[in-house]
FIVO-62494 format. One record per residue (C-alpha): x, y, z; residue in one letter. Coordinates in steps of 0.25 Angstrom, whole numbers, padded with zeros to 4 digits, always signed. Layout:
BEGIN
XYZa...
REM end
This chain:
BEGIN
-0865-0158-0090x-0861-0146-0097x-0869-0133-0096x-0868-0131-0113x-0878-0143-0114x-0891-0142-0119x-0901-0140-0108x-0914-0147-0108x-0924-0142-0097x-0925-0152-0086x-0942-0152-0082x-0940-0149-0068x-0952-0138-0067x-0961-0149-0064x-0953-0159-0055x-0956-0150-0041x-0948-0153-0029x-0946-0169-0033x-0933-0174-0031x-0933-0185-0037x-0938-0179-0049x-0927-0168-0048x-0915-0178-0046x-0920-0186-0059x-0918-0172-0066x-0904-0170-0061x-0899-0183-0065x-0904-0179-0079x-0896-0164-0079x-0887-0164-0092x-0887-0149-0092x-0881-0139-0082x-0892-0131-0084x-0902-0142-0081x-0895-0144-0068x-0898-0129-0063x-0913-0130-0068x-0914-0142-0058x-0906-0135-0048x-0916-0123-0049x-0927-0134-0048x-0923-0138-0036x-0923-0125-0029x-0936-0123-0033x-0941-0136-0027x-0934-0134-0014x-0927-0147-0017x-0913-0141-0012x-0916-0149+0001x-0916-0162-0007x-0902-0166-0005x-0902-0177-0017x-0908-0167-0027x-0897-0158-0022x-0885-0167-0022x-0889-0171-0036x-0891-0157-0041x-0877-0154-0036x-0871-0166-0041x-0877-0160-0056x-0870-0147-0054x-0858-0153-0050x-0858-0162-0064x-0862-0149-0072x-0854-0141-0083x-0853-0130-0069x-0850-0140-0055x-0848-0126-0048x-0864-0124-0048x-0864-0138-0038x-0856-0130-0029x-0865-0119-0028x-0878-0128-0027x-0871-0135-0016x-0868-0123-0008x-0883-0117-0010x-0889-0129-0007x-0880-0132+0008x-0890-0123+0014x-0903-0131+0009x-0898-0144+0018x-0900-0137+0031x-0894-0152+0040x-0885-0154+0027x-0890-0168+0026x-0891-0171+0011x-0880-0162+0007x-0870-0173+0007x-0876-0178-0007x-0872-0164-0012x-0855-0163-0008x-0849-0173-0018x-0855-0166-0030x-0853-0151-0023x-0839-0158-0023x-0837-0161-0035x-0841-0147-0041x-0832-0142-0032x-0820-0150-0037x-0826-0148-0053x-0826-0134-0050x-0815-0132-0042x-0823-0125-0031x-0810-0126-0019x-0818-0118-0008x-0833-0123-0010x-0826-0138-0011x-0818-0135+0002x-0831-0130+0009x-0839-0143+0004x-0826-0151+0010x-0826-0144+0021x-0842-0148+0023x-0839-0161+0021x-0830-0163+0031x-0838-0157+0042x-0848-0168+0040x-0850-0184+0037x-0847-0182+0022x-0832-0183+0026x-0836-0198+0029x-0843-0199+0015x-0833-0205+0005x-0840-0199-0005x-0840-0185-0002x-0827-0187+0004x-0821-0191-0009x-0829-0179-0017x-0820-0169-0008x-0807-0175-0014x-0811-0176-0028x-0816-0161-0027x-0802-0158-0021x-0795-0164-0032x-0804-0159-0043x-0801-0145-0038x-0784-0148-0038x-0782-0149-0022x-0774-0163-0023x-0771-0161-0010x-0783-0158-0003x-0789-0169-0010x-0780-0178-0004x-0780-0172+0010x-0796-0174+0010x-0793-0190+0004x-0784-0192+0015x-0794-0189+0028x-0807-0194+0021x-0812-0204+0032x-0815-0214+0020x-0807-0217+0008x-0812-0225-0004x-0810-0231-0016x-0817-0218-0024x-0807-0209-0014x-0794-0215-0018x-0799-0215-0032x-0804-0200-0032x-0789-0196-0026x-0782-0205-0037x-0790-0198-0050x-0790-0185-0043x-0775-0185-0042x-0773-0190-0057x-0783-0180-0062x-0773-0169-0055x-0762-0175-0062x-0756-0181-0047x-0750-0193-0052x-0741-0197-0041x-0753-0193-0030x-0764-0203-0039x-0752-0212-0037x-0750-0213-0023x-0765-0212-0019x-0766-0224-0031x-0757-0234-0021x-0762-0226-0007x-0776-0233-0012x-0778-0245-0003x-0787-0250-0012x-0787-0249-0028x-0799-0251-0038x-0798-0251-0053x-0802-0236-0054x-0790-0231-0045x-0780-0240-0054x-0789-0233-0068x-0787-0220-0061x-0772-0221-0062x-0769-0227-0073x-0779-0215-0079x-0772-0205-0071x-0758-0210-0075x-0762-0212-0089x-0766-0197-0090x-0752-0191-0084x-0742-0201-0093x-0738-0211-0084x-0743-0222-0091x-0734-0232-0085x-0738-0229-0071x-0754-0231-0077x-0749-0244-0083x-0744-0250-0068x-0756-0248-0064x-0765-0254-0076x-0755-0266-0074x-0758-0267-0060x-0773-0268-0058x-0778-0282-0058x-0792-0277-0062x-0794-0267-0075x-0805-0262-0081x-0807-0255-0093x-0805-0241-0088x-0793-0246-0083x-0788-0252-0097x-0794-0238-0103x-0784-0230-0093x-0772-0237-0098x-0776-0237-0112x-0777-0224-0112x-0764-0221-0103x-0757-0227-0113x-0762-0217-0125x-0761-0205-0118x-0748-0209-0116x-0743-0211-0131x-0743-0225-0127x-0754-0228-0138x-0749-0243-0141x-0750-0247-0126x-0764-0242-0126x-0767-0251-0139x-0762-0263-0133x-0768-0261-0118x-0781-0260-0126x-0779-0273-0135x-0777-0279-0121x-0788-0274-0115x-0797-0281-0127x-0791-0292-0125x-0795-0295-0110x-0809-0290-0115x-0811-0276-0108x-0819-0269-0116x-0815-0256-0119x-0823-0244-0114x-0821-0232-0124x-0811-0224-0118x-0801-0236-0120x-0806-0235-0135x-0804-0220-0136x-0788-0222-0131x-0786-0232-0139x-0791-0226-0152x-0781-0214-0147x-0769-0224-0146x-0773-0230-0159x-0774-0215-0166x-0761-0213-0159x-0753-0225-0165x-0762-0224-0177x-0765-0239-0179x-0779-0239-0187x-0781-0253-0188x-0782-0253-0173x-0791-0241-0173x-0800-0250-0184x-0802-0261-0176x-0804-0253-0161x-0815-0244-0170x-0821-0257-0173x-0822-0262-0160x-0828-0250-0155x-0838-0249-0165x-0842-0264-0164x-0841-0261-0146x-0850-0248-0150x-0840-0240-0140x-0841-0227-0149x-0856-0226-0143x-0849-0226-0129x-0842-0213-0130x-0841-0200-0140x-0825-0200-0140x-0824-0214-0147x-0826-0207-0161x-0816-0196-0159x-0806-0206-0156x-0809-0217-0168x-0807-0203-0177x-0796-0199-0171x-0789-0213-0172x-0792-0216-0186x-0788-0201-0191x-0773-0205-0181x-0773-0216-0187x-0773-0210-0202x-0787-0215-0206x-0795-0201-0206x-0805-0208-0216x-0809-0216-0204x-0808-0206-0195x-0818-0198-0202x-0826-0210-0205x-0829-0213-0190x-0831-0197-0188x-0841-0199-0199x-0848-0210-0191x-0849-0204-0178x-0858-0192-0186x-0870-0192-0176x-0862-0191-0163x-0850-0185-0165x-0843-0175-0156x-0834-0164-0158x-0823-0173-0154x-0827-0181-0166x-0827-0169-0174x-0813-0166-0167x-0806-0179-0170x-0810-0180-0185x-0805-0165-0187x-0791-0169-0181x-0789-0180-0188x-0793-0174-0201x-0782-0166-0196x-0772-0176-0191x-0772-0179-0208x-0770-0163-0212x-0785-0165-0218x-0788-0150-0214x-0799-0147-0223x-0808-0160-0219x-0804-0156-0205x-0813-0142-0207x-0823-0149-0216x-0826-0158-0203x-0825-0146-0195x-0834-0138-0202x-0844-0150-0200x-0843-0150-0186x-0847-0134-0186x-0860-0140-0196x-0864-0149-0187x-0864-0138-0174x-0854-0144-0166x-0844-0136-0158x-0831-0136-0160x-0819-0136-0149x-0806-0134-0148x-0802-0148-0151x-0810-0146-0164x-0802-0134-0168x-0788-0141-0164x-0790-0152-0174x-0796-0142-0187x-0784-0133-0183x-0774-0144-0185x-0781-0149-0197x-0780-0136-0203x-0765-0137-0198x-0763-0149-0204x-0768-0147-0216x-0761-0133-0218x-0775-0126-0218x-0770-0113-0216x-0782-0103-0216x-0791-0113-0211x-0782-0116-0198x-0783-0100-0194x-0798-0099-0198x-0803-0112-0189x-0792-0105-0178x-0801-0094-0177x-0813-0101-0180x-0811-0109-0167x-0809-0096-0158x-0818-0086-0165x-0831-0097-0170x-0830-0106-0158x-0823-0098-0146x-0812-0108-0144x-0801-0105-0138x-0787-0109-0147x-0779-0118-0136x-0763-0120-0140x-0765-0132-0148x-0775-0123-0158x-0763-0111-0159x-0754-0122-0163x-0762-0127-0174x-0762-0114-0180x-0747-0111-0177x-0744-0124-0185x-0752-0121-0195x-0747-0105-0198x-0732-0112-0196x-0733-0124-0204x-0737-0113-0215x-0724-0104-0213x-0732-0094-0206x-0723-0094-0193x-0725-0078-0190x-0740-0083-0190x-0738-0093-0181x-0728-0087-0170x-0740-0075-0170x-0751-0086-0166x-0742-0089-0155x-0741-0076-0150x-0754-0073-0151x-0760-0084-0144x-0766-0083-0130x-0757-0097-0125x-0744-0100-0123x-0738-0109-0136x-0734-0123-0133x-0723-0132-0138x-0733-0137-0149x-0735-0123-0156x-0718-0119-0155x-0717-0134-0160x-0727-0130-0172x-0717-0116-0174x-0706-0124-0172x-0712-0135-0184x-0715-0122-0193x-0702-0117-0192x-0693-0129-0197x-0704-0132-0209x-0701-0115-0212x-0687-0116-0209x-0688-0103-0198x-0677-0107-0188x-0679-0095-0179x-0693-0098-0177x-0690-0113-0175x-0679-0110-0165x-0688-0100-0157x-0700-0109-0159x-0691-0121-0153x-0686-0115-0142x-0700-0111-0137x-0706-0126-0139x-0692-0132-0133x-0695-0122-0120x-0709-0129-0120x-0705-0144-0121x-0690-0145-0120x-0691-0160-0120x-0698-0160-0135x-0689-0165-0145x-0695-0158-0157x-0693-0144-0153x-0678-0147-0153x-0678-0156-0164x-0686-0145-0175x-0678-0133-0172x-0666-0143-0173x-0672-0145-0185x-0674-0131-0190x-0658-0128-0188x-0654-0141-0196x-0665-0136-0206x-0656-0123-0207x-0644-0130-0206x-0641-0124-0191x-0634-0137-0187x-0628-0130-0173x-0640-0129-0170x-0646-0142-0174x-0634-0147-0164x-0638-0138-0154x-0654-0142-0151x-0650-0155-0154x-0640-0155-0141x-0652-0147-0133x-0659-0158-0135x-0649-0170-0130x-0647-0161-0118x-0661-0158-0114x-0663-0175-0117x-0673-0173-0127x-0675-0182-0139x-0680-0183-0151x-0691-0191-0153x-0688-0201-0165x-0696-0202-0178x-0704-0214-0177x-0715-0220-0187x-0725-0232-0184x-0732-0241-0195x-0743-0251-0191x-0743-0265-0200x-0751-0278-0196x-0752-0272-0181x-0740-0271-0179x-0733-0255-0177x-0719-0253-0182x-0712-0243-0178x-0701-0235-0184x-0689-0225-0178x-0682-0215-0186x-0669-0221-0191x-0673-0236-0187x-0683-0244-0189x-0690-0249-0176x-0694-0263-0180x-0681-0270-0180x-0686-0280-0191x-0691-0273-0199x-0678-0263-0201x-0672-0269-0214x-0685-0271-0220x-0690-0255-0218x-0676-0251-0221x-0675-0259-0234x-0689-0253-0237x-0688-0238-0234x-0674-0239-0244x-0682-0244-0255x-0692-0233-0254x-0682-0223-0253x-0676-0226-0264x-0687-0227-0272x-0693-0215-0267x-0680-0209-0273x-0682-0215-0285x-0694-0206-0287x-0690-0193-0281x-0686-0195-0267x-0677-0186-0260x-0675-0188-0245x-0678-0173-0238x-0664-0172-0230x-0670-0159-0226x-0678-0167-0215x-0665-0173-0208x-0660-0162-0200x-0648-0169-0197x-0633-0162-0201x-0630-0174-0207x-0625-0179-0222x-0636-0182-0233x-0636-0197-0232x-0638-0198-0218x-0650-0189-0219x-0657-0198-0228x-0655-0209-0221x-0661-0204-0210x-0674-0199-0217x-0675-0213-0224x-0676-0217-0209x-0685-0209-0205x-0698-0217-0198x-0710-0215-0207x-0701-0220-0219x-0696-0233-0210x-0711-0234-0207x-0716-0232-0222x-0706-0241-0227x-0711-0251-0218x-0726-0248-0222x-0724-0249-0237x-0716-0265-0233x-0728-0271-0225x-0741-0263-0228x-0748-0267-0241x-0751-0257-0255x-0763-0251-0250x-0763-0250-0237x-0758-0234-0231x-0746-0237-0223x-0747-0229-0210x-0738-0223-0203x-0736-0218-0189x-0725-0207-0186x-0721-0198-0172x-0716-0186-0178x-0718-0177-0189x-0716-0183-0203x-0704-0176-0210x-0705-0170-0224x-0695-0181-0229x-0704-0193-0225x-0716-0186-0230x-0711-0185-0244x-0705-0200-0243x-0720-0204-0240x-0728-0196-0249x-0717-0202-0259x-0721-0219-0254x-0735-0214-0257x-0733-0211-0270x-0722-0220-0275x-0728-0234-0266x-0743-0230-0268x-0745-0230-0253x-0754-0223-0243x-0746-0217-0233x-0750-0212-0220x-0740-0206-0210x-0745-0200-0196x-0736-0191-0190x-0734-0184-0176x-0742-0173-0184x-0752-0177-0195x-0755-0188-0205x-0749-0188-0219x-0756-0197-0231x-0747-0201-0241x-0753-0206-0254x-0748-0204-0267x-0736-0194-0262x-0745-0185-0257x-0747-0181-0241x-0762-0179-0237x-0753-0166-0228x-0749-0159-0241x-0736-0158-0235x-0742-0147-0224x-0737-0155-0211x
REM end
C-alpha cells in the first residue's frame, strides 16, 4: 500500500453507521488515502466504539506506506472503549506500526498496557511485543520479554530466530535455533535463509542436511545460499536434484537459478530452464522472472535473446525489465542501443530509477561514450531528482579515466558529497597504468590498499605501473608488502563449456589433467601460425623482470588462450566458442583472439570480470575501449 497510488473513491457516503458494510471496504483499501476517507467515515458514524471496525482500520494503517498514523489512531481511540473490552483486537497491529516505525516510547507504553492486563497470557499479542522490539533494534529487550512470557509457542521461537538474523545476530539465531524444544520446517528454512544471507553457507548446508522433511522454500533457501555465495555450481546441481525428487519449483528457486546460470554463463542450461518455465507458465507467477531470463541470456553472451524475451514481455514489463536489458546491453559495450532503449522507456512514461541510471552509465562507459556518459549524469539529478549513489560517480570516474582525463577525474572526486570507495581509487588506479602516470597510480594505490588491505589487485596494478616504468625496486618492494600482509594474487583462470561438461583452465597449467598435451600441442600450432601471419607476443603485458623467452612463454600460457585452444579442438566450424574468464582480459590475448577470428573463421566470445568481447573476423564488438 504506497500513498503514490492512484486513488479511487471508496462510496462510503451512503453506507451510514453499518459495520459490516465498513469492514468489507477496508478489506478492499489499496490506497493510503482511501484508508483515512474510511477512517473519517467512521467518525462520522459513531463507529469508534465498534471494536472490529477499529481493530481493522488500525491494522490498514499499520500496512500503510505511513504505520506511524496507526499509532496515533490507536492512541485517539483508547478513550472511546471506556471498560477497554474490544481494545485487545487493536494491540498487535498498534504493535506492529510501532516496530515499522520505530516509535521506542509509544511501543513501551502499549507494552507497558499489555502487561497490566490479560493480554500478557495471549500468545498472540505477547509475541507482537517481541517482534516490535526487535524491528525497532532492542535485541535485548526482545529477549528479555521472550524469556517471561507465560506461554511460549512455535511462532515465539520462530519470531525470535528471524528477528535475530534480520539483525545480523548469527550466533544468538543460533543458540535460540538449538534452545527450541520443538523444531518445524519454517525454523530450519529460517536459518538456512538467515545464514545464507551472512556467508556461512556451510553452516546453512548442516542444517539442510539435517531436516528429514524439506519443502520447497527450504530447497529455494539453500539454492539461493549457494548463489549469493559465488557457489553458483552448487546451486545448479541442488536444483537438478530437487527436479529429480519431483519438487516443483516455486519462482524464487527459478530466479537463483537463472542468477547462478548467468553467473557461470552456461546458455544451454539457461535454454532448457526458459523452456520449462514457459511450458509450467511460471513467468505469470511473478514480475521478477523476466528481468532474470534477460539478464541470464545477456551473461551468458546471448543479448540477441536477451532482447528477444524483453521484446516478449512488451505488455507487462516493469522498470526492472527496462533495467536488466539496459545493463546487459551494457555488459556488451552496446552504448548506443543502451540509450535507444532508454529513450523508449521515457516514450512510454515510465520512470526511471537509480538502477536504471547505473546501467545506461555503464553502458556509456563501456562503450566510450564520452559526452553522453556526462549528459545522462546530469540528466538523472537535474530531469529526474536522483540522487548519484558512489557506484553512479564511479561510472563517470571510469569513463573521464579510461579517456586520459585523470585531472577530470580526481576533480569528480573531490567534488562529490560521499566519501570514495575502494572501487573508484581501483578505477584511478586502472587509469593510471593504461596512461602510464605512476604518481597518480601510487597515490591512487595507497588509498585503495588503506580501504581493502587484503585486495590483491591494488598491489598487484601499482606493481604493475613500476615494472611498466622499469622501477624494478619497487616492483620487489609491493610484492614483499604483499607476502608479509598474507595476501595473494588471485590466479588467472578461463572456463569453457563442451557437451556439459566445464573445463577449467589455471594460468600456467592446464586444469584437466588429460587434456594437458592435447591443449598444449594445440595452443603451439596456432602460435605459430598466428606468427606466420603477423603475430607478435606483447611482452609489454608480462611485468616480470625476466629474459624475453621466458616471457612469451608465459603469455602463451595464459588461460583464455589454453581455453581457446581447447575450443578450436572440440567445438565444431560454426559454432561461437565461449569462453568464461575471472580477470580482466590483457591486450596481449585480445590481439591473439581477434587474430583466431580472423585466421580460423570463428566466432569468439570471451567474458571477462568486466565486459564481453565478440571476436569475428579480427575485430572486437569493444573497439579496443576496455
Amino acid at each position: 500500500m504506497t500513498s503514490s497510488s492512484v486513488s479511487v473513491p471508496l462510496s462510503v457516503t451512503t453506507v451510514g453507521a453499518n459495520p459490516t458494510t465498513t469492514l468489507l471496504l477496508l478489506a478492499k483499501c489499496s490506497t493510503l488515502s482511501q484508508v483515512r476517507q474510511i477512517h473519517a467515515h467512521i467518525i462520522k458514524t459513531n463507529l469508534v466504539t465498534h471494536a472490529f471496525c477499529v481493530a481493522k482500520l488500525i491494522n490498514a494503517f499499520s500496512r500503510s506506506c505511513n504505520p506511524y498514523e496507526a499509532v496515533s489512531v490507536y492512541t485517539h481511540l483508547l478513550s472511546c472503549f471506556q471498560d477497554l473490552r474490544g481494545i485487545e483486537l487493536s494491540v498487535p497491529s498498534a504493535l506492529r506500526a510501532c516496530g515499522r516505525s520505530c516509535a521506542f516510547e509509544e511501543g513501551k507504553q502499549i507494552m507497558g498496557f499489555v502487561l497490566k492486563t490479560h493480554l500478557w497470557r495471549d500468545p498472540f499479542v505477547s509475541n507482537s511485543v517481541v517482534r516490535m522490539w526487535l524491528e525497532v533494534g532492542e535485541i535485548v529487550l526482545a529477549r528479555s520479554v521472550f524469556d517471561k512470557m507465560p506461554v511460549r509457542d512455535l511462532i515465539s521461537w520462530n519470531s525470535l530466530i528471524t528477528g535475530y538474523l534480520r539483525a545480523g545476530e548469527i550466533e544468538m539465531a543460533r543458540e535460540a535455533f538449538e534452545e527450541m524444544p520443538q523444531r518445524d520446517v519454517v525454523s530450519c528454512n529460517a536459518m538456512i535463509d538467515g545464514y545464507g544471507k551472512h556467508g556461512k553457507c556451510e553452516l546453512a548446508e548442516e542444517v539442510f542436511m539435517s531436516m528429514s522433511v524439506k519443502d520447497v522454500v527450504t530447497w529455494t533457501s539453500m539454492i539461493s545460499a549457494f548463489v549469493l555465495n559465488h557457489r553458483p555450481g552448487k546451486g545448479l546441481d541442488l536444483f537438478r536434484e530437487m527436479l529429480s525428487l519431483g519438487v516443483r519449483p516455486d519462482a524464487p528457486a527459478i530466479v537463483s537459478v537463472l542468477s547462478a546460470i548467468a553467473n557461470l554463463g552456461f546458455v544451454e542450461e539457461g535454454k532448457w530452464l526458459h523452456t520449462y518455465i514457459y511450458n509450467n507458465k511460471i513467468e505469470r507467477s511473478c514480475s521478477f522472472i523476466g528481468s532474470a531470463l534477460i539478464n541470464m541470456y545477456a551473461k551468458c553472451g546471448q543479448i540477441d535473446n536477451a532482447y528477444n524475451v524483453f521484446r516478449s514481455i512488451c505488455h507487462r514489463r516493469n522498470v526492472g525489465d527496462w533495467n536488466s536489458m539496459i545493463s546487459g546491453l551494457g555488459l556488451h559495450g552496446l552504448g548506443h542501443e543502451a540509450i535507444k532503449v532508454f529513450l523508449d522507456l521515457e516514450r512510454a512514461e515510465l520512470k526511471p530509477d537509480d538502477i536504471t541510471f547505473l546501467g545506461l552509465l555503464s553502458a556509456c562507459n563501456h562503450g566510450g561514450l564520452m559526452d553522453e556518459g556526462q549528459f545522462y549524469f546530469e540528466t538523472m539529478q537535474v530531469k529526474y531528482k536522483i540522487a548519484p549513489k558512489i557506484q553512479h560517480y564511479g561510472c563517470i570516474i571510469d569513463l573521464l579515466g579510461r579517456a586520459g582525463r585523470l585531472e577530470e577525474a580526481l576533480g569528480v572526486i573531490h567534488d562529490m558529497p560521499l566519501e570514495p570507495d575502494v572501487l573508484i581509487w581501483k578505477a584511478i588506479l586502472s587509469a593510471s597504468m593504461k596512461h602510464n602516470n605512476v604518481v597518480m597510480g601510487h597515490n591512487a594505490a595507497l588509498r585503495a590498499i588503506e580501504l581493502a588491505p587484503e585486495d590483491s589487485s591494488c598491489y598487484v596494478l601499482l606493481s604493475n605501473i613500476y615494472a611498466k616504468a622499469g622501477r624494478w625496486d619497487d616492483v620487489t618492494k609491493f610484492r614483499s608488502l604483499m607476502k608479509k600482509r598474507g595476501v595473494r594474487k588471485v590466479p588467472g583462470c578461463s572456463s569453457i563449456l563442451v557437451d556439459g561438461i566445464v573445463h577449467e583452465f589455471l594460468v600456467g597449467k592446464v586444469m584437466d589433467v588429460g587434456y594437458n598435451q592435447h591443449v598444449l600441442s594445440k595452443l603451439e600450432e596456432v602460435v605459430s601460425k598466428l606468427k606466420s601471419e603477423g603475430y607478435e607476443p606483447d611482452l609489454n603485458q608480462v611485468f616480470l623482470d625476466i629474459e624475453d623467452h621466458e616471457k612469451e612463454s608465459h603469455l602463451t600460457l595464459h588461460s583464455e588462450k589454453m581455453a581457446l585452444a581447447f575450443g578450436l579442438s572440440t567445438i565444431p566450424q560454426g559454432i561461437p566458442i565461449h569462453i568464461v574468464k575471472n580477470l580482466r582480459i590483457c591486450c596481449d590475448c585480445h590481439t591473439f583472439m581477434q587474430m583466431v577470428s580472423k585466421i580460423y573463421n570463428r566466432r569468439i566470445i570471451v567474458r571477462d570480470q568486466n565486459r564481453f568481447h565478440h571476436f569475428d573476423k579480427g575485430c572486437c564488438s569493444c573497439r579496443n575501449h576496455w
